[in-house]
N, C-alpha and C positions, 0 to 999 in steps of 0.2 A: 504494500500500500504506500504510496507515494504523496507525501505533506510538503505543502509549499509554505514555509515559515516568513513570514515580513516584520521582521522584528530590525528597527536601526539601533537599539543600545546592543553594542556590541558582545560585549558578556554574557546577558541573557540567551543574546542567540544561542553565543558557542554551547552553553547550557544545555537549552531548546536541541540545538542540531545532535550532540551528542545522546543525551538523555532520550530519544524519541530511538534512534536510531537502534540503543539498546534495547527498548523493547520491538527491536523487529521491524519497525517505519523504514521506508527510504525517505531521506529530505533532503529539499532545496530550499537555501534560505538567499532571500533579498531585504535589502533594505530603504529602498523607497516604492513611495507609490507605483509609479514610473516603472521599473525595475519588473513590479508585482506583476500589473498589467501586460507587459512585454510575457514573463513565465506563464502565464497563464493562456495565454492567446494563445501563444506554440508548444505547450507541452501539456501531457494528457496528467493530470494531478485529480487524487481522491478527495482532495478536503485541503484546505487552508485554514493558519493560524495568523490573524491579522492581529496589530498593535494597531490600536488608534493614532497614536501620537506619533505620527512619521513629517521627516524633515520636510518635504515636498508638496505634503496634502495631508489632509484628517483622513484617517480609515475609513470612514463616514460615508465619504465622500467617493471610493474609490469603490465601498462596499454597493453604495447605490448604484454606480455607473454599472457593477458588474450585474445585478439585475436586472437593470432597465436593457441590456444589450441577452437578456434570458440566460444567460448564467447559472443552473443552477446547483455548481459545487455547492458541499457544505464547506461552511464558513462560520472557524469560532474565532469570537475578538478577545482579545487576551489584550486587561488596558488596569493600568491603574485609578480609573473615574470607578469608584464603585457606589456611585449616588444613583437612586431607584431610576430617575429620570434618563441620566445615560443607561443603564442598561434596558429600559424602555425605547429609546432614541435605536439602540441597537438591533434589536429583535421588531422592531418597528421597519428599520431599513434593508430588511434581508437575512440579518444575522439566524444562524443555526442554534448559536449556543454562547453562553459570554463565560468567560472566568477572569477572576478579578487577583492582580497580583499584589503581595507572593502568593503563589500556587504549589500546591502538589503535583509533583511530574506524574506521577500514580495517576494522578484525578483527571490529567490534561490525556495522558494515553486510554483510559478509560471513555471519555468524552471522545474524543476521535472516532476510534473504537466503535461506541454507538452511532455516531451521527454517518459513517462512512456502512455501518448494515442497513440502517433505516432507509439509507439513498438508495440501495440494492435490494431492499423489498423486504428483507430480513429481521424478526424482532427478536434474534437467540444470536448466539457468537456461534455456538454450536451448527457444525453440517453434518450430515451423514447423507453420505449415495452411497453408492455398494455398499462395499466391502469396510469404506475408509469412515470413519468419525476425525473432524478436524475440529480444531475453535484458534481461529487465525488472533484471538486477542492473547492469547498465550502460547500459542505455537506448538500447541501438542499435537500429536495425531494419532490414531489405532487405526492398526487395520484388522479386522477379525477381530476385534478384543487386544490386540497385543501392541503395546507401546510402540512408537516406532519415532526413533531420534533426525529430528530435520534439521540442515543448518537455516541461518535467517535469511540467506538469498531463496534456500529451496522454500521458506515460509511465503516469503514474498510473491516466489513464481504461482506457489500453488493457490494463496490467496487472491491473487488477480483473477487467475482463469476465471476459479469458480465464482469469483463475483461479475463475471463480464455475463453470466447465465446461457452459457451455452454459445454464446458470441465467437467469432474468431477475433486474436490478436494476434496483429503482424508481429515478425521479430520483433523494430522499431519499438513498437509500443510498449512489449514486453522488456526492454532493455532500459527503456523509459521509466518502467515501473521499478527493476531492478538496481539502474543504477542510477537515476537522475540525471542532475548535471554534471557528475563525473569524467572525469579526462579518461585517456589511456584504458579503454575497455578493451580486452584483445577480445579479437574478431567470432573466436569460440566459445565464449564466454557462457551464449544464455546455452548453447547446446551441450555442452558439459552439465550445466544445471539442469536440465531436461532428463540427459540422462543418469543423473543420478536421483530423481524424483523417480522413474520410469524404474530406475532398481531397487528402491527403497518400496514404490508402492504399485508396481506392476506397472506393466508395457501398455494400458491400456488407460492410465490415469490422464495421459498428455496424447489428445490425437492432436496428426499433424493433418494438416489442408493446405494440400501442393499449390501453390501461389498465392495461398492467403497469410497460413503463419499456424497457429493452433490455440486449439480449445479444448476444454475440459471435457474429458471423454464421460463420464459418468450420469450426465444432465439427459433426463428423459426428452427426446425429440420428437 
């Protein structure tokens, strides 16, 4: 799952980018308005953690434009206004979700979490098709009953598909989802990942769709 963070005090971010990433997020973090807009128009992101108080523009401000153009990532504001009225101001203009700082990093992956299943139709973390029981907020998975240890790219990959609902995703978008805006992805990267999903939980978890990319093979059609 892929978090687009807009945070300009610079500490926080590294926080934010770090702390999100441990639990299993991919993220990209900008710090202006400007910046956001740009990340958002060209890259395919689950949710957004906006700061109000950015150099360039009010969050506000940049939250509205993103609706009025039908926008409708979720989008929680992470701002120090914790007066009734802005957070009213907030969830009035678009807003998914607000948390007011200091926050618990717990409560912010939690909140993601939820606002990024409810978009995908979802009210449980928990899946189950075949064979496999996942819950992408903690990265566990069984197959048959039996534990079975993922690392957090295979989290990643395996959380996209099955939330795309039977959709194909190109390589692109899956490498998107996997590694954001990161440099130096060698070229094999998501196919290594693939198949080591495909040996952990069978050949049949990741179908591939010659010119499209692949989708989650489990999803009743």
């Amino acid at each position: 799952m892929r978090i687009l963070v807009v945070e300009d005090d610079e500490l926080i971010a590294r926080g934010l980018v770090a702390g999100l990433r441990s639990y299993g997020f991919t993220v990209d973090h900008v710090s202006t308005a400007a910046q956001a807009e740009l990340s958002y128009t060209h890259a395919d992101c689950d949710a957004m953690v906006l700061d109000l108080g950015l150099p360039d523009e009010d969050g506000i401000a940049l939250l509205t434009r993103l609706r009025k153009n039908r926008n409708d990532m979720p989008v929680l504001l992470l701002t120090a206004r914790d007066a009734v009225e802005d957070r009213i101001g907030g969830l009035q203009a678009g807003a998914d979700d607000y948390l007011v700082k200091p926050f618990d990093l717990g409560e912010l992956a939690a909140r993601l979490h939820a606002l990024i299943r409810r978009s995908g139709g979802r009210s449980v973390n928990l899946v189950e098709a075949g064979p496999l029981r996942f819950d992408a907020s903690s990265g566990e998975a069984w197959m048959e009953g039996r534990s079975v240890e993922l690392s957090r790219r295979e989290v990643v990959l395996l959380a996209s598909l099955i939330q795309a609902r039977g959709r194909c995703l190109s390589n692109e978008q899956l490498k998107d989802r996997l590694y954001g805006m990161e440099q130096d992805v060698e070229s094999n990267a998501l196919n290594v990942h693939i198949h080591h999903l495909r040996r952990k939980l069978g050949a049949t978890v990741v179908e591939t769709v010659r010119g499209l990319g692949y989708r989650f093979g489990w999803f009743e059609r």
